[in-house]
C-alpha positions in Angstrom: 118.0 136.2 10.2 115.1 137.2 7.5 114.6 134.9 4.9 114.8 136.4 1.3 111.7 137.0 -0.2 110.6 135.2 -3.4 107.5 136.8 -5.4 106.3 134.1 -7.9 103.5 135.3 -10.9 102.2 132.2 -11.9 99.9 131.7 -15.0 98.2 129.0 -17.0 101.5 127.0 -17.7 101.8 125.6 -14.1 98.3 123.9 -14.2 98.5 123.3 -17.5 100.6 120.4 -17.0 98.2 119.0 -14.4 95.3 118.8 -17.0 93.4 121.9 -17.0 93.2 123.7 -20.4 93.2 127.6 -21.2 91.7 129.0 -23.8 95.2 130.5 -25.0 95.3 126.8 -26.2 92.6 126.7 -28.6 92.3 130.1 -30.8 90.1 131.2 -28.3 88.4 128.7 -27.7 88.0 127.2 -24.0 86.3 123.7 -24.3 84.7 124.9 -27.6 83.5 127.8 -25.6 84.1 131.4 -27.2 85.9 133.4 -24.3 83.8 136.5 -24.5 80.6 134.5 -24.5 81.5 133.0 -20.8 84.2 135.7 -18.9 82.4 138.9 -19.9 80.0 140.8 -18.4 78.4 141.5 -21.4 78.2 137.6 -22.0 76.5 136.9 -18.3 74.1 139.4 -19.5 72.9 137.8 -22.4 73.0 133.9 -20.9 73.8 133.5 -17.6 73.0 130.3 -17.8 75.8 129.5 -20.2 78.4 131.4 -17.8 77.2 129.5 -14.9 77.2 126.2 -16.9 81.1 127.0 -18.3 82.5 127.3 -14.4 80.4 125.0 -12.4 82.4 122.6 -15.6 85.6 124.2 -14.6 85.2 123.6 -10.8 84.7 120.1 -11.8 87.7 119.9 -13.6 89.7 121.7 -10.8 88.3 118.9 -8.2 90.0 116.5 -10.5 92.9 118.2 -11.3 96.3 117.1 -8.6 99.1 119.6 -8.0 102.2 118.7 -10.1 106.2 119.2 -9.5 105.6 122.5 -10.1 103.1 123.4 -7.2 105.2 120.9 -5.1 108.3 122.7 -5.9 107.5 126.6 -5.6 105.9 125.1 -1.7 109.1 123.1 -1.1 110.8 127.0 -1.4 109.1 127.9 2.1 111.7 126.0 4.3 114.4 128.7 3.1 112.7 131.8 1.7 110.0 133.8 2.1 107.4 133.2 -0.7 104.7 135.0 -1.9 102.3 133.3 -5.4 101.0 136.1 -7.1 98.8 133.7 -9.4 96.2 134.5 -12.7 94.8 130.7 -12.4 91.7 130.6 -10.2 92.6 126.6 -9.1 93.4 125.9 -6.0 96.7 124.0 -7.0 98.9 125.9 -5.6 97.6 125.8 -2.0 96.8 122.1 -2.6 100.2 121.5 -3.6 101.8 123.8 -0.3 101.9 126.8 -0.3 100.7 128.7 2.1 100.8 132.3 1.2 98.8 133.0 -2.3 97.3 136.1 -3.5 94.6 135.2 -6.6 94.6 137.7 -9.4 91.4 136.6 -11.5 89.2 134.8 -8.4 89.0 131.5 -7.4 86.6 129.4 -8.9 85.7 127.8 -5.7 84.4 131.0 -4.5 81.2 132.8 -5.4 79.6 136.5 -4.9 76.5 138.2 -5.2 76.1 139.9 -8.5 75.7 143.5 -6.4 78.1 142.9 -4.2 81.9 141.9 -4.9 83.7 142.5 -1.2 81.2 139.5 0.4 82.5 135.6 -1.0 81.5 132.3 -0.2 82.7 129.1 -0.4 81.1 127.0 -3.3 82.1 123.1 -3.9 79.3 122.2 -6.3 77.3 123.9 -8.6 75.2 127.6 -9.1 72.4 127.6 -10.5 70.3 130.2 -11.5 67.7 131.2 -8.6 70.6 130.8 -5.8 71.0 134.0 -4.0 73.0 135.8 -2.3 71.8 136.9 1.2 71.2 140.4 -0.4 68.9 138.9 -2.1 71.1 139.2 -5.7 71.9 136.3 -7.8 75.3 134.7 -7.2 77.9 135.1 -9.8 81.4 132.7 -9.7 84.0 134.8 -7.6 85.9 135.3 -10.9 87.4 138.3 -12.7 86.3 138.7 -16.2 87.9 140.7 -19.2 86.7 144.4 -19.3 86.4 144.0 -15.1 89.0 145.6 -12.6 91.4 143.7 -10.9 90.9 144.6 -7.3 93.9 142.7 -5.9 96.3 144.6 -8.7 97.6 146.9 -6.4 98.3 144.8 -3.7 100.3 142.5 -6.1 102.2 145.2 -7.4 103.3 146.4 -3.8 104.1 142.6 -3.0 106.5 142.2 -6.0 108.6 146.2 -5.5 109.6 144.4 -1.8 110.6 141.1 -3.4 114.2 139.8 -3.1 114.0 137.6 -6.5 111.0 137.8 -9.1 109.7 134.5 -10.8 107.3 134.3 -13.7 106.1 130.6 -14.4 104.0 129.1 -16.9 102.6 132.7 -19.0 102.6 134.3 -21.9 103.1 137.8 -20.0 99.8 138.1 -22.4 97.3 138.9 -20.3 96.8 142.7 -18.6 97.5 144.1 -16.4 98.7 140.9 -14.5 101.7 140.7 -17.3 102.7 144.3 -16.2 103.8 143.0 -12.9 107.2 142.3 -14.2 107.7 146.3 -15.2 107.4 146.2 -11.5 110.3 144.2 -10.6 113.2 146.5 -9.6 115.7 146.9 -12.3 118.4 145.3 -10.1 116.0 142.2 -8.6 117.2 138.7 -10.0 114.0 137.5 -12.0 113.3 134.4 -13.3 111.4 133.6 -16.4 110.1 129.9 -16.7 108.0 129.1 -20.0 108.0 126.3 -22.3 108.2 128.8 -24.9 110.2 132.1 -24.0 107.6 135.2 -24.0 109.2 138.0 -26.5 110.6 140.6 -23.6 113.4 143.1 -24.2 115.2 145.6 -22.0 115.3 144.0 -18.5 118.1 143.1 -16.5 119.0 140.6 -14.2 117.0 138.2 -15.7 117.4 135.1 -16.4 115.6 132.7 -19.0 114.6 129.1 -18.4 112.7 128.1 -21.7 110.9 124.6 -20.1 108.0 123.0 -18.9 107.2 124.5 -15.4 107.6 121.2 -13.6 111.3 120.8 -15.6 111.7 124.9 -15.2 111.0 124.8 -11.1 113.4 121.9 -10.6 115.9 124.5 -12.3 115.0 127.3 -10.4 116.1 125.7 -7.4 119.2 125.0 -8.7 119.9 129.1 -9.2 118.3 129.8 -5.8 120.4 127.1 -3.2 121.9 128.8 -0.8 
């Protein structure tokens, strides 16, 4: 027999609670960064030193970072469902913590591209600097998808979740476009899931169901809903 199929958007929430910080945290600020002056195109631009300075700190902090109940939990759901992450973070937590089937929204920060061209990624564990290139001869660029950029893997997302048995959204805002759209996906009679600390202000959808905790408390829940 099939297994269901579970579709999980995941946002900055689920790492959150393994130590890495968001800018949503901080008025806009990320590490006393300003957001638009290190994931914008227009802020590469002006210092791309900066940019490359502000992830290569990031990867750092992802190499430090452990998967938590959360991650741990959402992998755990594989031995009886089908499950696809549909995740904004760029951190490998989720795959660290088991799961073996994630599709990343906004990059992954241990991946990096040429500046010309964005189909061809490599793997990157340390640092860029500036001067590394790209075997087209460009100047690599963190495999990342900055505001005012296109979300290439959009569409395949919103395929993944309209042929999902259950819909979960973990640890976001439903802020951040057009990732937060994903949920005007959902079939109107899908069970979906929302698990946030704080519940995000939504109206007009049925079958859900609201678990206002942390994602690690919020996933233990979850399976609760979903035994068989």
């Amino acid at each position: 027999m099939n297994k269901k199929h579970i579709v999980v958007l995941s946002g900055a929430g689920i790492s959150a609670e393994s130590g890495l910080k968001t800018f949503r945290d901080s008025d806009g600020l990320w590490n006393g960064y300003d957001v638009y002056e290190v994931a914008t195109p227009g802020g590469w631009r002006k210092n791309p030193q900066l940019v490359l300075d502000f992830y290569n700190d990031r990867r750092r902090d992802v190499t430090a970072a452990m998967p938590n109940a959360a991650h741990t939990g959402l992998a755990a759901l594989e031995k009886d469902f089908d499950v696809t992450i549909v995740t904004q973070n760029i951190d490998d937590l989720h795959e660290r913590g088991g799961s073996s089937n994630v599709v990343h929204l906004h990059g992954e920060i241990f991946k990096m591209r040429s500046v010309v061209d964005s189909d061809t990624v490599y793997e990157i564990r340390g640092d860029i600097k500036i001067g590394d290139m790209a075997p087209d001869g460009m100047q690599l660029r963190p495999h990342i998808v900055w505001f005012e950029e296109e979300v290439p893997m959009m569409e395949k997302a919103v395929r993944i979740v309209q042929n999902a048995d259950y819909f979960v959204v973990v640890g976001t805002s439903l802020q951040v476009y057009p990732a937060a759209a994903l949920l005007q996906y959902a079939p109107r009679y899908l069970p979906k899931f929302i698990i946030d600390k704080k519940s995000p202000a939504i109206n007009n959808y049925t079958n859900l169901t609201v678990i206002e905790m942390p994602a690690t408390e919020g996933v233990k829940e979850l399976l609760k809903y979903l035994e068989p």
